[in-house]
N, C-alpha and C positions, 0 to 999 in steps of 0.2 A: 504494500500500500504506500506508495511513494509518489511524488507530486506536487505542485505549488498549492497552498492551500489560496480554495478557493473562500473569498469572502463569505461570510454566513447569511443567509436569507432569515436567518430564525434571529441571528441578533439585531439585523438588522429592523424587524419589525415588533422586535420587543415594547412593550412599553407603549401600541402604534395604538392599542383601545381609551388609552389616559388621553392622545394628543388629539388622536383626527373626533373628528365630530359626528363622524357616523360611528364610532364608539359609544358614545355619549349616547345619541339616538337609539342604539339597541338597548343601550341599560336602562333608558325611559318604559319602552317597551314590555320589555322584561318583567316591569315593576307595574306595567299598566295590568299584563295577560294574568303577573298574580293575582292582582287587585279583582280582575273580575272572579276570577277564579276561587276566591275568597269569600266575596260577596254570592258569590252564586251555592254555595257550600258550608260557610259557615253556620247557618241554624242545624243543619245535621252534626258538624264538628262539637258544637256543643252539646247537642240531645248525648251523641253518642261518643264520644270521646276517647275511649277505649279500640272500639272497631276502627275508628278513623286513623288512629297511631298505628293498630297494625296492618291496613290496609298501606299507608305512606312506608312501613316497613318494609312489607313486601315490594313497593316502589321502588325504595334504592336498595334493595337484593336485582330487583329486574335490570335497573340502570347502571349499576357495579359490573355486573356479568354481562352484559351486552355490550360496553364499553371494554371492559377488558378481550373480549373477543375481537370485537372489530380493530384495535390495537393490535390485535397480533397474527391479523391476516391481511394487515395493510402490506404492501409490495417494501422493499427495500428495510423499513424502519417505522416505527409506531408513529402518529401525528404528532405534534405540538401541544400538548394538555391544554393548554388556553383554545386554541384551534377546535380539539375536540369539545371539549367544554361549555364554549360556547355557542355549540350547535346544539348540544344537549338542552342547557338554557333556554335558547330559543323556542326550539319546541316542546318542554315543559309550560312555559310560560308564556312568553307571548301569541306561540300558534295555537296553544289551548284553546286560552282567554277567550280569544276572539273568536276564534271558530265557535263558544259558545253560544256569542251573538250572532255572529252571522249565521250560524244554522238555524237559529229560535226563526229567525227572519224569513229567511228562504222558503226552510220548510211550511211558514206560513201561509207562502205566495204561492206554495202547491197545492194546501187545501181551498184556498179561495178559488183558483184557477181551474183545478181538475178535481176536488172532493176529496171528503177525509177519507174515502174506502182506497180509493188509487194513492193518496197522500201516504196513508198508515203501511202502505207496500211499499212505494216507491221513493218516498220523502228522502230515505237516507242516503239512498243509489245514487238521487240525483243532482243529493246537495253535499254529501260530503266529499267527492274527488273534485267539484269545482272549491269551495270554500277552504279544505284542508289542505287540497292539498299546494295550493297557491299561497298561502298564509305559512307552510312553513318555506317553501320557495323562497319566497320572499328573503326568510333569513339566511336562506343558504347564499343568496345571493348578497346580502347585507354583509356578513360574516365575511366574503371572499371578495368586498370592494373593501373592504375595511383589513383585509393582510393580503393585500395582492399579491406580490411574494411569494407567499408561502402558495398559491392556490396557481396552479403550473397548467393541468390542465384536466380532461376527463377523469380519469379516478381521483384526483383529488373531490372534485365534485361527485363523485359516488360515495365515498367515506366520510362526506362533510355533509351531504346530505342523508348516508343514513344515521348517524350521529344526530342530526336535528330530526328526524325521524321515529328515532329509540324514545328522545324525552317526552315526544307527543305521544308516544304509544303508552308510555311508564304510567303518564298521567291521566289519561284517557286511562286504562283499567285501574286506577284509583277511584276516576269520578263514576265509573260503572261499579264499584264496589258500595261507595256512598250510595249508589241510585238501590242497587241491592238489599241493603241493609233498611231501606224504606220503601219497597217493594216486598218484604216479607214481614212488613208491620213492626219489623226492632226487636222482634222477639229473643232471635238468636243473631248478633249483628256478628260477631265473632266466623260463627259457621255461614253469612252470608259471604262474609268478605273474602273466605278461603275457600269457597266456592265458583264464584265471583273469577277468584284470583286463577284457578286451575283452570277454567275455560279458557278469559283471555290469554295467557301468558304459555301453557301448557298448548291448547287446541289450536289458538290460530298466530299464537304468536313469532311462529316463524316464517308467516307470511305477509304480518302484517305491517305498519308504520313506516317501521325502518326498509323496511322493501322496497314501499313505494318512492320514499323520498329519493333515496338511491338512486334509481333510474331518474327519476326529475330532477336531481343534482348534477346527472352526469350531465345536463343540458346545459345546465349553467358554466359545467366546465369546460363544455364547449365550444362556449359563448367567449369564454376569459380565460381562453389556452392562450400558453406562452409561444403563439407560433404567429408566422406573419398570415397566415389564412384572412381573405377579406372576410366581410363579416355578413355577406349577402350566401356568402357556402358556409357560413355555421347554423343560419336560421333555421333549415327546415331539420338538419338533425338534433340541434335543440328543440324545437317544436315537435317531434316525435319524440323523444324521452320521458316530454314533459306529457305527451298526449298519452302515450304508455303505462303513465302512472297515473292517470287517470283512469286511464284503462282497469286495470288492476285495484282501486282501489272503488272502481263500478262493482267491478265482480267480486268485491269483498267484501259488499253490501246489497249487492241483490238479491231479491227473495227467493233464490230459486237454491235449490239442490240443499236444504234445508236440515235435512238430514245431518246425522254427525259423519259420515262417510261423505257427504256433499259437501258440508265444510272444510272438511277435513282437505278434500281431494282440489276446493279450491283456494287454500293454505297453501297447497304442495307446487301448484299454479302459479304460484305470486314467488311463491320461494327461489323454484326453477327460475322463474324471470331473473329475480336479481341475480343469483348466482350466474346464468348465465353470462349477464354485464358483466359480471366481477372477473370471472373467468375471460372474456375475452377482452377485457380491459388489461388487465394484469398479462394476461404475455404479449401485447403491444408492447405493455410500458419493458417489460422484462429484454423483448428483442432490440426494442433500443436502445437499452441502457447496455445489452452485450456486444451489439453491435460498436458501441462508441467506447467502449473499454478493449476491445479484440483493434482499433482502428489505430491507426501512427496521427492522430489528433491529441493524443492521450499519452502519459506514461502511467496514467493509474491503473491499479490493476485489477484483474476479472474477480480477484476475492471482495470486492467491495458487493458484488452482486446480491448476493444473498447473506441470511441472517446468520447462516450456519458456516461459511466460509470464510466472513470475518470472524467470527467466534473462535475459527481454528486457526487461525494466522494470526489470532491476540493469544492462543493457547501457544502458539510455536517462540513467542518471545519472552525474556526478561521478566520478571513481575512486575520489576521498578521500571520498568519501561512501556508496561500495557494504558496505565490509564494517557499519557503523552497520545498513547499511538491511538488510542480508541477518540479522544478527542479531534486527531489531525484526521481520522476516517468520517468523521462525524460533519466535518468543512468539506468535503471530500465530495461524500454524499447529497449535497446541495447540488455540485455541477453534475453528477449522474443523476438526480431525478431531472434538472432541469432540460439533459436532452433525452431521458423517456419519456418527455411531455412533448415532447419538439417532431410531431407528426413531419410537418411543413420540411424541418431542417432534416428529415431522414431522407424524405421524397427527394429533395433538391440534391441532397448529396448523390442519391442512387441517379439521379437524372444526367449528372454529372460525367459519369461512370462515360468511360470509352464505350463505344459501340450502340448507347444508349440514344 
């Protein structure tokens, strides 16, 4: 692992949510989507206060282990903890919040328009992929003009938005556990909420929130790749990611296949989606960044690629010498993700190419 070290994208944007203003703006936000979230909640918080602490428990059990997951199926090296974070933030709180107005809304203007019998089927199908899932969009995009930097290109946008995805999920089966525990009259709020908790988080939760966002993030990454791509050929494949997760999260509330095998099998629908993305995200980003460590543009080396290669090449040295080396790999890895993002700059190089 040898090499000039390259400037840090991570230090450089430290510190970047205290100065720019659209920091500020998301931390309003933030403090707005509790607020409602709050107000909308609070008289059951109080009735039942016991169910409600372990309902939130089971929240950051969910938010802990989905986080740590996605950390360590990121390409290259885990995110920026503030980066993830505050995608988490976002949709906890302010895509919540709002989605709880805006749906109360929506879903209204569908029993007035078409009746409560088509409303009470169709209400959620056809308000929650447009409301939710643009309110947390929103942040993924908020988030990624606010560390530009850090947010390179498509998979960054697929881990950034499913990170702001995980916390609208977290939160959303909290406030179905509240609804729970007042839909079985408060009897046994305890055994609602761990009821409650096994469906969403157990049955559909590995198709749901953070699925969707995923795909709808990767639009945004895009959108805000580090490549010279104009911006009239990134529209329509962002506008399909984002339509996709719409897609997916129709079929994750339509009334149909109803059944625990029908939910089940349309879980397994949304999951494949993402994975897919992820999958064919990740050995884009993987061939470029081998391509550009195998290339004489480079003297850094192929063990940067993976997790386990540096790990064995900080096992082959010194003691007193690993944390130096693990540092200068760490500067390293800024200039390799930045040309696994670099679609544009691979194409041009290969076009380059004799005979080409």
């Amino acid at each position: 692992m040898t090499g000039p070290v390259a400037s840090s994208a991570y230090a450089a944007v430290r510190g970047s949510w205290g100065r720019w203003p659209i920091g500020w703006l998301c931390g309003a936000l933030y403090v707005l989507g509790a607020g409602l979230i709050v107000f909308e909640f609070g008289a059951v918080i109080r009735v039942f206060p016991g169910a409600a602490l372990l309902a939130f428990v089971l929240l950051l059990i969910t938010v802990g282990a989905g986080v740590a997951v996605l950390r360590r199926v990121r390409p290259f090296r885990p995110p920026p903890r503030r980066w993830a974070w505050s995608g988490v933030a976002w949709g906890a709180t302010a895509a919540t919040g709002c989605a709880i107005v805006a749906n109360t809304g929506l879903q209204g203007i569908w029993s007035k328009t078409n009746g409560i019998e088509f409303a009470s089927r169709w209400a959620a199908a056809l308000t929650a992929p447009l409301n939710e899932e643009l309110l947390k969009l929103s942040g993924v995009a908020l988030i990624a003009l606010g560390a530009r930097q850090l947010f390179r290109g498509p998979l960054d946008g697929f881990f950034l938005g499913a990170f702001t995805g995980l916390g609208f999920q977290a939160v959303e089966n909290w406030t179905y556990a509240m609804n729970s525990i007042l839909s079985g009259g408060g009897v046994n709020g305890g055994t609602d909420v761990l009821r409650s908790f096994t469906t969403r988080a157990v049955l559909t939760g590995l198709g749901s929130h953070w699925a969707m966002s995923a795909v709808a993030g990767t639009g945004i990454g895009i959108l805000l790749a580090h490549d010279a791509r104009p911006v009239r050929r990134r529209i329509v494949p962002a506008a399909l990611c984002v339509l996709t997760a719409m897609g997916m999260h129709g079929l994750f509330d339509a009334p149909l296949l109803d059944s625990v095998a029908g939910i089940a099998a349309k879980m397994a629908v949304n999951f494949l989606v993402a994975v897919g993305f992820f999958l064919l995200l990740r050995h884009a980003a993987r061939r470029r960044a081998r391509a550009f460590l195998l290339s004489s543009r480079t003297v850094l080396s192929i063990e940067l690629l993976t997790r386990r290669s540096r790990h064995r090449a900080l096992r082959g040295v010194p003691p007193v010498s690993r944390s130096a080396l693990a540092l200068r790999a760490s500067a390293y890895l800024d200039v390799v993700e930045e040309e696994a993002a670099n679609s544009t700059g691979e194409r041009q190089r290969r076009d380059a190419r004799p005979g080409n």
